[in-house]
C-alpha positions in Angstrom: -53.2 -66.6 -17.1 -51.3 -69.3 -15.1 -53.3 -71.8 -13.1 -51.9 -70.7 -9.5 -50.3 -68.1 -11.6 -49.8 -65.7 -8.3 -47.9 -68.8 -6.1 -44.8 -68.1 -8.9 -44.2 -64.2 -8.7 -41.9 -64.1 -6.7 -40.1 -67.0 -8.7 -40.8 -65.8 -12.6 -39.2 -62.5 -13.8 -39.7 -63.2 -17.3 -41.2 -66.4 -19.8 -39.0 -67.0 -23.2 -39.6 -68.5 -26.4 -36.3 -69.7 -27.4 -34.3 -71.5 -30.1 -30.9 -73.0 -28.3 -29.5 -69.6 -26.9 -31.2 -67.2 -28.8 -34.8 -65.7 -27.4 -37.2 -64.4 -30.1 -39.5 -63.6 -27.9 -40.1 -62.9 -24.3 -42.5 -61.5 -21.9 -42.3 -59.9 -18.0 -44.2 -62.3 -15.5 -46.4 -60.3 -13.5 -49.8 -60.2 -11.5 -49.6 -64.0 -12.1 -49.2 -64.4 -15.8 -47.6 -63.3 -18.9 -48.5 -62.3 -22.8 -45.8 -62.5 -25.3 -46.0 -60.4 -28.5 -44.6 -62.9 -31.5 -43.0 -61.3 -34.2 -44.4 -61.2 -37.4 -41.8 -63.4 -39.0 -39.5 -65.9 -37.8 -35.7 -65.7 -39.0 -35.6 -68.9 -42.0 -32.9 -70.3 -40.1 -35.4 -71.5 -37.3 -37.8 -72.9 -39.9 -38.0 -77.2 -40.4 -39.5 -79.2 -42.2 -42.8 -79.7 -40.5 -42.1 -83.2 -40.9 -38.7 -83.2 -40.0 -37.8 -85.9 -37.5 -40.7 -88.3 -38.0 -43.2 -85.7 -36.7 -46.3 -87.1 -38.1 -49.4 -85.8 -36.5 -52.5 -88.3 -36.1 -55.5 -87.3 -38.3 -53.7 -85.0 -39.7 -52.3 -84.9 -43.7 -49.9 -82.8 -44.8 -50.2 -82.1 -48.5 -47.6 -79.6 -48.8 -44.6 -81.3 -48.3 -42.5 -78.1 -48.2 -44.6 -76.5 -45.5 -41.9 -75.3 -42.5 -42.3 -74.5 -38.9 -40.8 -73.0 -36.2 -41.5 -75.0 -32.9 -39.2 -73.3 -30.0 -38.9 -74.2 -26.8 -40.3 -72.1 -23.4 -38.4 -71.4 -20.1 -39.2 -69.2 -17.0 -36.7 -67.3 -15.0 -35.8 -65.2 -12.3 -33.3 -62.8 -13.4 
């Protein structure tokens, strides 16, 4: 659930997971919240390295330096 989840129903139609244009996931916004359904697999050309761009994570080592990630963004909107 959102916290305040019911002030934005009449503002939220739907929640996205997004790379650039393309949604690979989405969700209706009701009752004050949301669940998305992820797909099982994520198309390779959303995959980076997971330390692409300098993303190093404190207390964390990677030891698989070929390990990939998808990190999309989110957006709400009111169709």
């Amino acid at each position: 659930m959102v916290e305040d989840g019911n002030s934005y129903n009449d503002k939220i139609d739907v929640v996205k997971l997004e790379f650039g244009d393309d949604a690979f996931a989405s969700a209706g916004y009701t009752n004050g919240g949301f669940t998305i359904t992820l797909p099982e697999s994520v198309d390779s050309r959303y995959l980076q390295s997971i330390n692409e761009g300098g993303n190093d994570i404190e207390g964390v080592t990677i030891t698989n330096e070929n390990v990939k990630a998808a990190m999309p963004s989110s957006g709400a909107y009111n169709r």
